[in-house]
RODO-2510 file (C-alpha; in nm, 4 decimals, decimal comma):
residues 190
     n   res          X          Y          Z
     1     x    -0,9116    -1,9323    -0,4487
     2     x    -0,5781    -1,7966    -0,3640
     3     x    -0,3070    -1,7779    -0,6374
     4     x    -0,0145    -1,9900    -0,5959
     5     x     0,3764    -1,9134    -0,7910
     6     x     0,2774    -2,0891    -1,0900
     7     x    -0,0606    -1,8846    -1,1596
     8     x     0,1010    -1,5707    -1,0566
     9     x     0,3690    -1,6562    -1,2667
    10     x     0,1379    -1,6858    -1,5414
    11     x    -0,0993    -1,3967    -1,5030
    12     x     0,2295    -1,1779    -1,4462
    13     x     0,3308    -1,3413    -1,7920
    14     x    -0,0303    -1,3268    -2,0159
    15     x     0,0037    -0,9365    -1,8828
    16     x    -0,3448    -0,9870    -1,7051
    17     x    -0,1663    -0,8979    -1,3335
    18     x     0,0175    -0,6037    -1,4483
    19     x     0,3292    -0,4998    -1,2207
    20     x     0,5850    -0,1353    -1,2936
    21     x     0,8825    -0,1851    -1,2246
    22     x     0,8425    -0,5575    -1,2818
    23     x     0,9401    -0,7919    -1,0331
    24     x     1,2508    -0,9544    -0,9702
    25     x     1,1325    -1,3079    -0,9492
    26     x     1,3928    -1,4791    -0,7654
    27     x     1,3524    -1,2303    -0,4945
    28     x     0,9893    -1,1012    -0,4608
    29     x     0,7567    -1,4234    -0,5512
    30     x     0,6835    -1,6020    -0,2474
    31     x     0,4770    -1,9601    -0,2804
    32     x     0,1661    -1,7419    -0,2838
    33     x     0,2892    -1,3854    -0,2732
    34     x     0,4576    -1,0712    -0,4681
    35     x     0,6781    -0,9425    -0,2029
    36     x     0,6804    -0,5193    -0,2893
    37     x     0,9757    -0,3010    -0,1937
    38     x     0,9596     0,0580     0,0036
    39     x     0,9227     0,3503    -0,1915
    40     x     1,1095     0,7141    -0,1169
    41     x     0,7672     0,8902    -0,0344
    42     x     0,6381     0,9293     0,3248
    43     x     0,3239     1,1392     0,4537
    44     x     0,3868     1,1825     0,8261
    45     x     0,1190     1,3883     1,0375
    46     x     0,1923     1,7347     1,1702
    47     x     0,0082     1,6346     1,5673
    48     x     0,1574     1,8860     1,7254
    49     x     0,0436     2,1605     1,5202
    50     x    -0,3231     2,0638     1,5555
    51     x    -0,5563     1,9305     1,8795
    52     x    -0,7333     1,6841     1,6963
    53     x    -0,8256     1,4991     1,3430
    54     x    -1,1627     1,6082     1,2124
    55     x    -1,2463     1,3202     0,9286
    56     x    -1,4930     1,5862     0,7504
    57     x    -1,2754     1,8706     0,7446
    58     x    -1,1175     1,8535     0,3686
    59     x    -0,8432     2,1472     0,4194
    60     x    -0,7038     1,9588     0,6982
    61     x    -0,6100     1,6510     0,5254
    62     x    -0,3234     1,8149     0,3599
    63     x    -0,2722     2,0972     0,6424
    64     x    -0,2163     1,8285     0,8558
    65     x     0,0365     1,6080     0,6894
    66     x     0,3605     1,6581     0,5187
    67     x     0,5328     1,4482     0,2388
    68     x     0,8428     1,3789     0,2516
    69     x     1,1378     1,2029     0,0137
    70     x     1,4039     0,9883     0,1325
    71     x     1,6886     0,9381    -0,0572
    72     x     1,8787     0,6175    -0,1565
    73     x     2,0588     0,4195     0,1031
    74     x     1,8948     0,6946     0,3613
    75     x     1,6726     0,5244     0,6447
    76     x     1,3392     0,6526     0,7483
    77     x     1,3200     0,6582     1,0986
    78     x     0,9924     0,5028     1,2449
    79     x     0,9071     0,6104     1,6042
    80     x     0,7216     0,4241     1,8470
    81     x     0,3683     0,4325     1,8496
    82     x     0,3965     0,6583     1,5028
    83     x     0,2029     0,6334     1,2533
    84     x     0,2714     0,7148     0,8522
    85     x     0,1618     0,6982     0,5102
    86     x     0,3836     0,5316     0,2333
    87     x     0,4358     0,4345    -0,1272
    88     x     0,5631     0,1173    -0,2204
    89     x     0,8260     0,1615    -0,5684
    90     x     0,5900    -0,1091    -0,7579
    91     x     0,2494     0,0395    -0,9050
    92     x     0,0008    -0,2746    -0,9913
    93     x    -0,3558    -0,3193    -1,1654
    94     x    -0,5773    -0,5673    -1,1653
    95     x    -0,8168    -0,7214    -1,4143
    96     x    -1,2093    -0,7245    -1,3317
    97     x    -1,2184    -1,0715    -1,2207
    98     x    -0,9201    -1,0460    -0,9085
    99     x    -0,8493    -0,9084    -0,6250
   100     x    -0,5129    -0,8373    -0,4028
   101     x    -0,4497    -0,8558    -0,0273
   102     x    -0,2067    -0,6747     0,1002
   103     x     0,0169    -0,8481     0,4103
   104     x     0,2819    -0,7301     0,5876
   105     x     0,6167    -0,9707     0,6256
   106     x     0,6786    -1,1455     0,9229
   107     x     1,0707    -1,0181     0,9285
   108     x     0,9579    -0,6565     0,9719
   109     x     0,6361    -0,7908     1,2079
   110     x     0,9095    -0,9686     1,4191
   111     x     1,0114    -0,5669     1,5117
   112     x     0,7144    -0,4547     1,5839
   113     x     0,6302    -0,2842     1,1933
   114     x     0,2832    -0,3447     1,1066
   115     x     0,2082    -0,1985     0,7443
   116     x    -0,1930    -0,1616     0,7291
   117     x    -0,4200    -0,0612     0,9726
   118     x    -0,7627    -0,1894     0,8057
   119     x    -0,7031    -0,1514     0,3927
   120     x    -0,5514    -0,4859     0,2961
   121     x    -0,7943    -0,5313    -0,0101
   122     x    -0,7736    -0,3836    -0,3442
   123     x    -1,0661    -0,4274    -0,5542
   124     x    -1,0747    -0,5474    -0,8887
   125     x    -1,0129    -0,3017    -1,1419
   126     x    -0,7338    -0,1211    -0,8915
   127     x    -0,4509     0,0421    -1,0511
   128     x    -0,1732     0,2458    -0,8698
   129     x     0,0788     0,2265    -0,5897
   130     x     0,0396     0,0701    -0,2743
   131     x     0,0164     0,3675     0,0227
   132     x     0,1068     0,1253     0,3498
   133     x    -0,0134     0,2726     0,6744
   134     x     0,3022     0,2059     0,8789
   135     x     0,3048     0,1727     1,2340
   136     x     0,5116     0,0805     1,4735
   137     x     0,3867    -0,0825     1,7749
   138     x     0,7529    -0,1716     1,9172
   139     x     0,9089     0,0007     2,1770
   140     x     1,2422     0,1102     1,9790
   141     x     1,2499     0,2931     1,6438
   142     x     1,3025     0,1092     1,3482
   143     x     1,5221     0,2330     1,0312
   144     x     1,3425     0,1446     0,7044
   145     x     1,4857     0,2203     0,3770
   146     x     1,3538     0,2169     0,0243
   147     x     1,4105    -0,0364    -0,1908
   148     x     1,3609    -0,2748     0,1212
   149     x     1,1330    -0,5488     0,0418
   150     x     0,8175    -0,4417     0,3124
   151     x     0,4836    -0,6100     0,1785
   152     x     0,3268    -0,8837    -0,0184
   153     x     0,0311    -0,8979    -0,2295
   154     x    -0,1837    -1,2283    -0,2062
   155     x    -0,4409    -1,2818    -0,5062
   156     x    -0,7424    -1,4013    -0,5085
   157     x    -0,9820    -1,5409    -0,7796
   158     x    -1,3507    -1,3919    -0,7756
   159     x    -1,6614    -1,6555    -0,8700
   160     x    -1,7185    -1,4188    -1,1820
   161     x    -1,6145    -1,0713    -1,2876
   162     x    -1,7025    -0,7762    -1,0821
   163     x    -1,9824    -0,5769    -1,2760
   164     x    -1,8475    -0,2540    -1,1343
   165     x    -1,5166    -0,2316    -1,0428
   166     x    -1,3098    -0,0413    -0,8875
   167     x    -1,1826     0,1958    -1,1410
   168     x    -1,5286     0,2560    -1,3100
   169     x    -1,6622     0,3568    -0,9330
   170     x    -1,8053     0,6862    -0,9128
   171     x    -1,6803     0,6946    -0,5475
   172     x    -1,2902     0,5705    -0,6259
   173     x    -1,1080     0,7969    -0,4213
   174     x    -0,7503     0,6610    -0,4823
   175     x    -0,7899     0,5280    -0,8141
   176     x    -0,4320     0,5595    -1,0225
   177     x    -0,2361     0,6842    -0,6712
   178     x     0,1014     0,7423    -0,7216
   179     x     0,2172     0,9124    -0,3450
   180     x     0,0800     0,8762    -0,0733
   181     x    -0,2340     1,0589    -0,0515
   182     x    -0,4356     1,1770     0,2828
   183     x    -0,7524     1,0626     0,3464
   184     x    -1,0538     1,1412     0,1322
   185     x    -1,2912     1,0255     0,4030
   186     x    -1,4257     1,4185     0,4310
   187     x    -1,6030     1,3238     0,0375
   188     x    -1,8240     1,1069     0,2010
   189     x    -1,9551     1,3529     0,3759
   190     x    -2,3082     1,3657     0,3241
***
């Protein structure tokens, strides 16, 4: 079952859906949705430095990638067919018995911004920042700017608490995030 306003509103409220900075209500709750803003903190890849992506090499996660901070009232500048990491200003958690989807808004869609690639679900028990993988699959850049409402989070009821989740996972990479962090995919390794 999908949250609606009311039960978000109340959750939000009984402290059980737990949002820092909290949310400007008038603005950011949608009929089923918590609409999250851009943060200032971008990871953008370094491809011409480097021939290819190997998943399993660990060094190269960082090597590869730069973080960057954009200012207030400065736009990041999102290239066509690029591809970034980044933070939203809200940081969320989640009790053991929810879970979030993460959408991106139809405004920014409408220009060709798509803001996740294939990790819209956060597992109950998450607790950090959102890290968005941007893209933009128009053919004109696109000036984003923090504090510019980007995402929303859905919610969704489980059928019973999750026994383990995702914060008591031995294999929670990204558990308490706070930037946006390259991938861990090279711990899997096996």
């Amino acid at each position: 079952m999908i949250l609606s306003d009311r039960g978000i509103k109340k959750l939000l409220k009984e402290g059980i859906i737990k949002i820092n900075p909290k949310i400007d209500v008038s603005t950011q709750l949608g009929s089923c949705s918590v609409d999250l803003r851009l943060g200032h903190t971008f990871r953008v890849f370094n491809h011409s430095r480097y021939p290819y992506i190997d998943p399993y090499d660990n060094k190269l996660g960082r090597e590869m990638t730069s973080e960057i901070e954009i200012s207030d009232g400065d736009p990041f500048i999102l290239q066509p067919g690029d591809f970034v990491l980044a933070t939203t200003i809200e940081s969320f958690e989640l009790p053991n018995n929810l879970l979030a989807r993460l959408e991106g808004r139809s405004s920014l869609g409408r220009l060709g911004i798509v803001v996740h690639s294939t990790a819209s679900v956060f597992e109950p028990g998450w607790r950090g920042k959102v890290v968005m993988e941007l893209g933009n699959m128009g053919r004109m850049p696109v000036a984003l700017y923090p504090g510019m409402r980007v995402c929303a989070l859905t919610f969704e009821q489980l059928s019973s608490a999750a026994d383990v989740p995702y914060n008591k996972k031995a294999t929670a990479k990204y558990v308490g995030q706070k930037s946006p962090e390259p991938s861990k995919i090279a711990e899997e390794r096996v």
